[in-house]
C-alpha beads as a LAMMPS data file, in Angstrom:
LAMMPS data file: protein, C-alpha beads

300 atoms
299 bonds

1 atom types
1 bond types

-500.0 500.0 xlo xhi
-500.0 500.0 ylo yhi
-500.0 500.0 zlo zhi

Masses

1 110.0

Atoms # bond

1 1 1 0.000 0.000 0.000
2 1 1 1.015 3.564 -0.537
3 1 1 1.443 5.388 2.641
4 1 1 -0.090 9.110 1.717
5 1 1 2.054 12.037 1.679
6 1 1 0.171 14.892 4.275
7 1 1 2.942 17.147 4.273
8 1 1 1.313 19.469 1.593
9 1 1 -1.390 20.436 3.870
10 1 1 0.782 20.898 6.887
11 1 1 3.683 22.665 5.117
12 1 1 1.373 25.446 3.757
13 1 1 -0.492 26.600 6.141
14 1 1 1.330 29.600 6.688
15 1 1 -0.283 30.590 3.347
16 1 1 -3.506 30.695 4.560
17 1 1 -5.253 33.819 4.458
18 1 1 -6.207 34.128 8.451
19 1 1 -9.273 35.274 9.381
20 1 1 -9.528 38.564 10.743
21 1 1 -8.383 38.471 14.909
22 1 1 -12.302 39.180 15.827
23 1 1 -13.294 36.288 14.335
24 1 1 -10.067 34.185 14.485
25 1 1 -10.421 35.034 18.223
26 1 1 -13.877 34.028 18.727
27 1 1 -13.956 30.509 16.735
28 1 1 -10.800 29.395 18.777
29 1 1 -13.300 29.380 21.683
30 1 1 -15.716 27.615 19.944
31 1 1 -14.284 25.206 17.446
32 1 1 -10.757 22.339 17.919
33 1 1 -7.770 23.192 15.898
34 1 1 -7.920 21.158 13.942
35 1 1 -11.773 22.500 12.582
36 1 1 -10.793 25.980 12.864
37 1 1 -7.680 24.859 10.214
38 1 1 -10.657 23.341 7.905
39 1 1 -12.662 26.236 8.232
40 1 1 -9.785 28.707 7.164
41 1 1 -8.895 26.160 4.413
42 1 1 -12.580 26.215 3.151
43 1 1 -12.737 30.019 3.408
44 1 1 -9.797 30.926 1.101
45 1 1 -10.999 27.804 -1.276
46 1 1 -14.055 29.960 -1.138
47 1 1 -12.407 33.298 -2.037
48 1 1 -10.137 32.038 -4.687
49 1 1 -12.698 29.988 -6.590
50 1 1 -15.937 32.431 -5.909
51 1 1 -17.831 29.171 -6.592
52 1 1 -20.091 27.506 -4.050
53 1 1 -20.387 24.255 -5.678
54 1 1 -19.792 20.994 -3.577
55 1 1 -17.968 19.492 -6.283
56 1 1 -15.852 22.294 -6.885
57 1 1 -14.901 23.155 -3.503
58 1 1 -13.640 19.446 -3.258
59 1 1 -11.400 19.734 -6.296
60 1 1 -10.132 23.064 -5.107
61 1 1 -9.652 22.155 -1.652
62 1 1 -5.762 21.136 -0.423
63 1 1 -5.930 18.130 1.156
64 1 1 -4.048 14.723 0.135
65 1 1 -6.675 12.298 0.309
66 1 1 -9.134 11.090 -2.629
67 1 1 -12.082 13.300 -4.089
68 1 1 -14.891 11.224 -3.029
69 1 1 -13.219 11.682 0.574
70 1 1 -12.511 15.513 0.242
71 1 1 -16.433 16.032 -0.529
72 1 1 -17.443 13.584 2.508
73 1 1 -15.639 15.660 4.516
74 1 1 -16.708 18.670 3.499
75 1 1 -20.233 17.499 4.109
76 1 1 -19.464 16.230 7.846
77 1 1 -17.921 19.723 8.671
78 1 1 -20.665 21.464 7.654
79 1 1 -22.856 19.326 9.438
80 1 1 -21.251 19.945 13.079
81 1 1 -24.022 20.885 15.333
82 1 1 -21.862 23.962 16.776
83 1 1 -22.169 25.418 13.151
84 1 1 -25.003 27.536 14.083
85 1 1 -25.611 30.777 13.864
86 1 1 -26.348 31.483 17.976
87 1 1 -22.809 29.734 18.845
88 1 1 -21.040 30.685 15.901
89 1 1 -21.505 34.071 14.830
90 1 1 -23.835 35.586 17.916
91 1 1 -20.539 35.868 19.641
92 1 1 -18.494 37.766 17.161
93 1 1 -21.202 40.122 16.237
94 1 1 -21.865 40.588 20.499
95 1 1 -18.127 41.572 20.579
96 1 1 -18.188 43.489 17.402
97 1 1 -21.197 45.680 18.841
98 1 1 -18.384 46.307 21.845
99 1 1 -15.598 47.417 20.209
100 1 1 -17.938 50.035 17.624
101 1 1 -20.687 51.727 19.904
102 1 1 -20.971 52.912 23.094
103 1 1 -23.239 51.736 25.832
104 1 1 -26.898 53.010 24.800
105 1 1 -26.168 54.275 21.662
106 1 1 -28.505 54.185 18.625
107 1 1 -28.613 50.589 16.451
108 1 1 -31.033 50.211 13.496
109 1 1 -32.269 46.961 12.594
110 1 1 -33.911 46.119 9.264
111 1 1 -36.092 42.761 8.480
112 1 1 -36.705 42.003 5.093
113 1 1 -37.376 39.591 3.173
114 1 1 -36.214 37.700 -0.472
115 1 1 -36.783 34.946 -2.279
116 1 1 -34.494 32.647 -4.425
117 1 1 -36.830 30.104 -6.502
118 1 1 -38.323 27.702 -4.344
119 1 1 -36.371 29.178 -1.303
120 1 1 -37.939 32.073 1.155
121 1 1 -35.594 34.042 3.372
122 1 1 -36.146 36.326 5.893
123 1 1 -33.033 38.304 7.612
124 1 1 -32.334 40.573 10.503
125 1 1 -29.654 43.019 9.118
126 1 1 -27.912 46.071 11.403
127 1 1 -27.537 49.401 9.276
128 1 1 -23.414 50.308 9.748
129 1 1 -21.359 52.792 7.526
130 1 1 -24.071 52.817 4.885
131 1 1 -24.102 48.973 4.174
132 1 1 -26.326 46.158 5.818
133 1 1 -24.688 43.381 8.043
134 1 1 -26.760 40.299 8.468
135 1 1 -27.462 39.252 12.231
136 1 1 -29.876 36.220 11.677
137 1 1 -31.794 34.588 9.507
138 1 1 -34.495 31.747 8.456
139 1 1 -35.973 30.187 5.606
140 1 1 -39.552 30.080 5.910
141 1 1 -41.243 26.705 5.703
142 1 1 -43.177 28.169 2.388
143 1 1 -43.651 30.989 -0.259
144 1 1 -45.010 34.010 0.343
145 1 1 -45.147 36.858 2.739
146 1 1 -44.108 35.896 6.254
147 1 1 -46.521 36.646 8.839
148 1 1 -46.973 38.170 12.467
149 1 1 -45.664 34.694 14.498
150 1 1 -42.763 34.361 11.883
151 1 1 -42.122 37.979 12.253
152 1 1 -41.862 38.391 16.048
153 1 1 -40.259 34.600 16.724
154 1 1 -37.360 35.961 14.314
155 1 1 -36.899 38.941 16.340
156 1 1 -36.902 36.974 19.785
157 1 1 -33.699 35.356 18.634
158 1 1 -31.864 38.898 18.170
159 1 1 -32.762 41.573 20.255
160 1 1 -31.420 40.286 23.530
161 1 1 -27.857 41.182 21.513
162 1 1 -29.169 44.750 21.736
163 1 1 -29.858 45.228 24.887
164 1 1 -27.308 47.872 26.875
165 1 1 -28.549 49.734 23.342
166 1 1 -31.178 52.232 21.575
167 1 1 -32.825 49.511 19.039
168 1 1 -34.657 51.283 16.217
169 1 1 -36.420 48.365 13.882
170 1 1 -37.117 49.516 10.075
171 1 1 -39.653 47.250 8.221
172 1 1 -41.150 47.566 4.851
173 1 1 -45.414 47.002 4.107
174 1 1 -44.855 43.102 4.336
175 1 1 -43.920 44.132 7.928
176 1 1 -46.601 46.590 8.400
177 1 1 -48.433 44.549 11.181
178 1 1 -49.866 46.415 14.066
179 1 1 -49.794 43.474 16.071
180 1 1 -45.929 43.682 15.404
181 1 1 -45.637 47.308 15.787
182 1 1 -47.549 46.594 18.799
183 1 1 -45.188 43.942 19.927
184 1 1 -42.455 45.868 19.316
185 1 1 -43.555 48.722 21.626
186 1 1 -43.888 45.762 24.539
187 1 1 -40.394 44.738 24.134
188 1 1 -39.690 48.418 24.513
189 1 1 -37.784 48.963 21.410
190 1 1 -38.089 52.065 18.624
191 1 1 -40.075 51.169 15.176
192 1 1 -40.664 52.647 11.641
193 1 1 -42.856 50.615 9.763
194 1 1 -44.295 51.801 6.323
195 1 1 -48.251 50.821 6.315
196 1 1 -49.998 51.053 3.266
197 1 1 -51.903 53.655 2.122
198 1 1 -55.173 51.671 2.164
199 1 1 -54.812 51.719 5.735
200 1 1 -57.006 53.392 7.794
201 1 1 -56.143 55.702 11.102
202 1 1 -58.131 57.433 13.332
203 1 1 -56.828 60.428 15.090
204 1 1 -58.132 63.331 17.244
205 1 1 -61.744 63.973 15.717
206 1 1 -62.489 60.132 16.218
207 1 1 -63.225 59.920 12.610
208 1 1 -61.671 56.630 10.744
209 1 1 -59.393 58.123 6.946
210 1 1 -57.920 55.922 4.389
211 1 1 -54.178 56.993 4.316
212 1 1 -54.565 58.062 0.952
213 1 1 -57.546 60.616 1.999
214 1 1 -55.113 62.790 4.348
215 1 1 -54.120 64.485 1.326
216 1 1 -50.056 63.545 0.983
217 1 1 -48.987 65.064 -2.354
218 1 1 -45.379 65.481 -3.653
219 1 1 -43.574 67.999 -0.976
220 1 1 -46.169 67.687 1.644
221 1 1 -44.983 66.149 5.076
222 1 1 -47.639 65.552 8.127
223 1 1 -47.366 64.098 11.800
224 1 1 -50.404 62.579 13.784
225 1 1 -49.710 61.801 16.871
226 1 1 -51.935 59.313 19.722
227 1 1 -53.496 57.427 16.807
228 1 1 -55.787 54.616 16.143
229 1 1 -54.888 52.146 13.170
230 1 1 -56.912 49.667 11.547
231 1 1 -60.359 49.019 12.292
232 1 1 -60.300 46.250 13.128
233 1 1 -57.317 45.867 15.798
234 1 1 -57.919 49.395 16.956
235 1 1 -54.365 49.511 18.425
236 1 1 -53.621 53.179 20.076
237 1 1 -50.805 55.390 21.414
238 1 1 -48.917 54.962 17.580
239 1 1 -47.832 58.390 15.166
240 1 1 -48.058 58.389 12.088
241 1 1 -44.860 60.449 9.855
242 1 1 -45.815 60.915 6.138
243 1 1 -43.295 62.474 3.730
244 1 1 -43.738 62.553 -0.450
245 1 1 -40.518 64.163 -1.344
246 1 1 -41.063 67.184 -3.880
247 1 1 -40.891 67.508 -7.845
248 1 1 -36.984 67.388 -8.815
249 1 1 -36.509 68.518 -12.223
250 1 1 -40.168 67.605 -13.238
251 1 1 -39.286 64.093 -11.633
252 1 1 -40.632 62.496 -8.322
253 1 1 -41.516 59.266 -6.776
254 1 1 -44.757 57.414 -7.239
255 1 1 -46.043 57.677 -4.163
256 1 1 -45.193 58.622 -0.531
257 1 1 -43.888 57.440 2.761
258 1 1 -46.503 56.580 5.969
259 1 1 -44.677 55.528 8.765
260 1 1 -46.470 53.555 11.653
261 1 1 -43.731 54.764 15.235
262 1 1 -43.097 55.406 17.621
263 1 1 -40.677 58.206 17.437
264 1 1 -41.983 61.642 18.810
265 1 1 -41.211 63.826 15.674
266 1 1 -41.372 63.786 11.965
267 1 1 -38.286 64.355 11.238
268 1 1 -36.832 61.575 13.424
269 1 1 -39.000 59.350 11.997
270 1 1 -38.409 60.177 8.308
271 1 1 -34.625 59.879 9.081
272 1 1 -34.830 56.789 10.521
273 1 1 -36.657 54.917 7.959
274 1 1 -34.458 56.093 5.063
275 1 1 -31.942 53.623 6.383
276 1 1 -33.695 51.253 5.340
277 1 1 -32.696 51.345 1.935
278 1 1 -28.693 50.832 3.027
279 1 1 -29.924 47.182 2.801
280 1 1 -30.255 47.292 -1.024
281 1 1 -26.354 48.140 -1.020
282 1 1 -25.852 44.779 0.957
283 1 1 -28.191 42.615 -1.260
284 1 1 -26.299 44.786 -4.566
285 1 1 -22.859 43.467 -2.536
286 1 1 -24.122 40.097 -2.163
287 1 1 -26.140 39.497 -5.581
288 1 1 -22.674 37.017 -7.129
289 1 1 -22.902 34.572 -4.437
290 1 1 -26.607 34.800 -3.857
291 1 1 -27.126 33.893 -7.431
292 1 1 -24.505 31.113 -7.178
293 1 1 -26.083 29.692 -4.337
294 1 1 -29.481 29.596 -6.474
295 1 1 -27.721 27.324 -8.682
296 1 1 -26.049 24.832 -6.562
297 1 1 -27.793 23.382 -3.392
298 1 1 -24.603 22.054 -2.244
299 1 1 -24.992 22.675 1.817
300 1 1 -27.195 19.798 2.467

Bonds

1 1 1 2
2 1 2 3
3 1 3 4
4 1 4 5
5 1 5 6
6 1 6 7
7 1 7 8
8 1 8 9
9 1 9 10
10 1 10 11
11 1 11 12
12 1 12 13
13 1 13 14
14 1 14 15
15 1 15 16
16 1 16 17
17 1 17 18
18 1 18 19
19 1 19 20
20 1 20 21
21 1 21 22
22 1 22 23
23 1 23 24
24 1 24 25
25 1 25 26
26 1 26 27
27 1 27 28
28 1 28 29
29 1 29 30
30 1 30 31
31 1 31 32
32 1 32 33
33 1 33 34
34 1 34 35
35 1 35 36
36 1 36 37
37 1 37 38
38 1 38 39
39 1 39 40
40 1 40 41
41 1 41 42
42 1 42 43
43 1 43 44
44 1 44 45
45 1 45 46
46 1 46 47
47 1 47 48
48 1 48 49
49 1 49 50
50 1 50 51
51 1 51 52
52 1 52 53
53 1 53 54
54 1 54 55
55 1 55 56
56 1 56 57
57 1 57 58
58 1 58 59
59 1 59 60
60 1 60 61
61 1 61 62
62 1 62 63
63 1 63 64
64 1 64 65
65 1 65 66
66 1 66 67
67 1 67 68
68 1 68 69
69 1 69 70
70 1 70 71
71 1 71 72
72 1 72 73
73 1 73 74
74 1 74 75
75 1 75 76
76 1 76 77
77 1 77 78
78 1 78 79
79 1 79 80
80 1 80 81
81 1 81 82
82 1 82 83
83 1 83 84
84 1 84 85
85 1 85 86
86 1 86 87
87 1 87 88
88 1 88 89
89 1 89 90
90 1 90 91
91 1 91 92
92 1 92 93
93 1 93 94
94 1 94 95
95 1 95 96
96 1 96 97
97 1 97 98
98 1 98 99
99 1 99 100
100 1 100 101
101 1 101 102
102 1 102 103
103 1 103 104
104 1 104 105
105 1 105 106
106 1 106 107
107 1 107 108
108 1 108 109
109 1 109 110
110 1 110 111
111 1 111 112
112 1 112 113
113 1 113 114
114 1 114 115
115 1 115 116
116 1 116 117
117 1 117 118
118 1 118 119
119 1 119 120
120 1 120 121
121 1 121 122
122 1 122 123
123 1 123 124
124 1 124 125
125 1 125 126
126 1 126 127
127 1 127 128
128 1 128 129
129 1 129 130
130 1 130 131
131 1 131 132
132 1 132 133
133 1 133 134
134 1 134 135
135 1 135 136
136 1 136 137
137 1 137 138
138 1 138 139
139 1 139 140
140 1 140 141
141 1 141 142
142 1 142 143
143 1 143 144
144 1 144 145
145 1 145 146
146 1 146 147
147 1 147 148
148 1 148 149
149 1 149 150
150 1 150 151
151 1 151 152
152 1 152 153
153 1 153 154
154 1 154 155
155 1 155 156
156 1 156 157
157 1 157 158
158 1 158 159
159 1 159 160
160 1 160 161
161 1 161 162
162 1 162 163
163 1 163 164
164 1 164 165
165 1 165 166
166 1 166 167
167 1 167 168
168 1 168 169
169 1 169 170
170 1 170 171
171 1 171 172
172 1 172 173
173 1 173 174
174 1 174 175
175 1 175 176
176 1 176 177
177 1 177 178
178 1 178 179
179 1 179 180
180 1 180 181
181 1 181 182
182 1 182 183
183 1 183 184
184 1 184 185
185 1 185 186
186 1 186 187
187 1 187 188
188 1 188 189
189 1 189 190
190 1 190 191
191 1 191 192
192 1 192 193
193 1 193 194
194 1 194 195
195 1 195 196
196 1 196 197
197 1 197 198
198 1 198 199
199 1 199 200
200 1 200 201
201 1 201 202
202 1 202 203
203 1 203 204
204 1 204 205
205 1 205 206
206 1 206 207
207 1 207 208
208 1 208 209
209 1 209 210
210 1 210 211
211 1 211 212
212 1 212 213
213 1 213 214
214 1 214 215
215 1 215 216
216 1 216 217
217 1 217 218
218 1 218 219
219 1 219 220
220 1 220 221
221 1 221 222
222 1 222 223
223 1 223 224
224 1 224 225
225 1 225 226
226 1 226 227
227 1 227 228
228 1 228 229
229 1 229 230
230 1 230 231
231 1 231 232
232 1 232 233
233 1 233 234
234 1 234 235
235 1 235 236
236 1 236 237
237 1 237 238
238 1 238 239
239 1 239 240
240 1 240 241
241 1 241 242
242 1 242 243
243 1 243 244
244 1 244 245
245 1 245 246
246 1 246 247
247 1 247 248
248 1 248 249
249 1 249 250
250 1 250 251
251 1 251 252
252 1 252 253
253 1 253 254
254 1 254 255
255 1 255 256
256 1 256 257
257 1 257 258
258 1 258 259
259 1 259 260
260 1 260 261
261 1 261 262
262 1 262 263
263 1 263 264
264 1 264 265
265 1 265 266
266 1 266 267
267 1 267 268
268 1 268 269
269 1 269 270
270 1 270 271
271 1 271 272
272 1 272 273
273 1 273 274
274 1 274 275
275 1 275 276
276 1 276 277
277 1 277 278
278 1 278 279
279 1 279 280
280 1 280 281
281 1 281 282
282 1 282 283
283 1 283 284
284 1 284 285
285 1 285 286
286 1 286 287
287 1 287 288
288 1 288 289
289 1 289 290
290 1 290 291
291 1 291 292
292 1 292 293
293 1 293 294
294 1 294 295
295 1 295 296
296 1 296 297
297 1 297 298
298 1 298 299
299 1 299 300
């Protein structure tokens, strides 16, 4: 028999691109040596082919030992029960949090949601330096818009990481739920959610208006504060912001902003939400691998 020569692996290590120290740090607590060497061997595989498939991460990947045996291992890696995202990557992003903000400083949140083919995910992303960092995530167990239970069990997992700080949540009309809003305002965290504009309020003069009745028009802004929404929850104690931004150049957007908080001004309100859209710059960022995933199903 043949004996195997190892050496290659061992002798080369010292090329390996190392993690950064937070993380490099963190996953010596968590994972052996000799996983956190396979992890940093799958990561630069990762960077230098930009290709998720199985198959391709096998052949790629720097270990003496067959192909068949490179792929099984692969697969058995992955399939540690400490790769999760609570154990794995809650503590990196806890001592992240540490090192850039200050005790009770403002953190804005953003749940959305996307869908590649047959998959549905939903994420929890922090807004930082203009870009979106993922927190958590799920798949849903179907297509479709996710719902109130789905909504606030996803947020149960996160926003004990947030506690020593301000937590503003930013949701788009799929999150426009007053039970969530609601929810939200019991776990005693900040909210902009955009309703609809087939929503109906009712403020001071106890009279219930469509959104689209209060008259919002292209450089109009209003605030309505201690108001009633739907009329069929009847929640109360919510403000409403609504902004249309004006006529640029005989150009402006299709319709305008109502935002279901509970922030005590306008502009507050209107400033918050607009981070919202830093997500698109993280899903723009992460549109190569997100399509490559679509295409090979190779984490099973």
């Amino acid at each position: 028999m043949v004996k195997k020569d190892r050496s290659l692996i061992v002798n080369k290590t010292y090329l390996l691109k190392m993690l950064p120290s937070l993380y490099q740090i963190n996953l010596e607590n968590q994972l052996s040596e000799s996983e956190l060497l396979f992890l940093n061997l799958l990561i630069n595989v990762l960077q230098d082919i930009k290709e998720v498939s199985l198959e391709k991460i096998a052949n790629a990947l720097p270990v003496p030992i067959l192909f068949e045996s490179r792929r099984k291992k692969i697969q058995r890696f992955l399939s540690l029960p400490i790769l999760n995202i609570q154990r794995i990557w809650f503590p990196i992003i806890e001592n992240w949090l540490t090192q850039n903000f200050s005790e009770n400083q403002r953190i804005y949140l953003v749940i959305d949601r996307t869908k590649w083919q047959r998959k549905n995910l939903m994420m929890i992303s922090l807004i930082y330096d203009k870009r979106a960092i993922p927190i958590y995530w799920e798949f849903l167990p179907r297509m479709g818009n996710s719902n109130f239970e789905e909504q606030s069990k996803i947020f149960s997992q996160v926003l004990g990481l947030f506690n020593k700080y301000q937590t503003v949540i930013l949701g788009d009309r799929e999150f426009c739920s007053v039970k969530l809003a609601n929810w939200l305002r019991e776990q005693e965290v900040q909210f902009c959610l955009r309703l609809k504009k087939n929503e109906f309020i009712q403020n001071e003069d106890e009279i219930w208006h469509s959104l689209d009745s209060l008259g919002l028009e292209p450089g109009v802004s209003l605030f309505l504060q201690n108001i009633k929404v739907t009329k069929t929850q009847k929640f109360t104690g919510f403000n409403l912001a609504a902004k249309w931004q004006r006529s640029l150049k005989g150009w402006s957007t299709e319709e305008g902003w109502f935002i279901l908080t509970n922030f005590a001004d306008l502009t507050s309100a209107i400033n918050a939400y607009k981070k919202r859209f830093d997500i698109e710059e993280m899903l723009r960022d992460f549109t190569h691998w997100w399509l490559q995933i679509r295409r090979y199903e190779c984490f099973r």
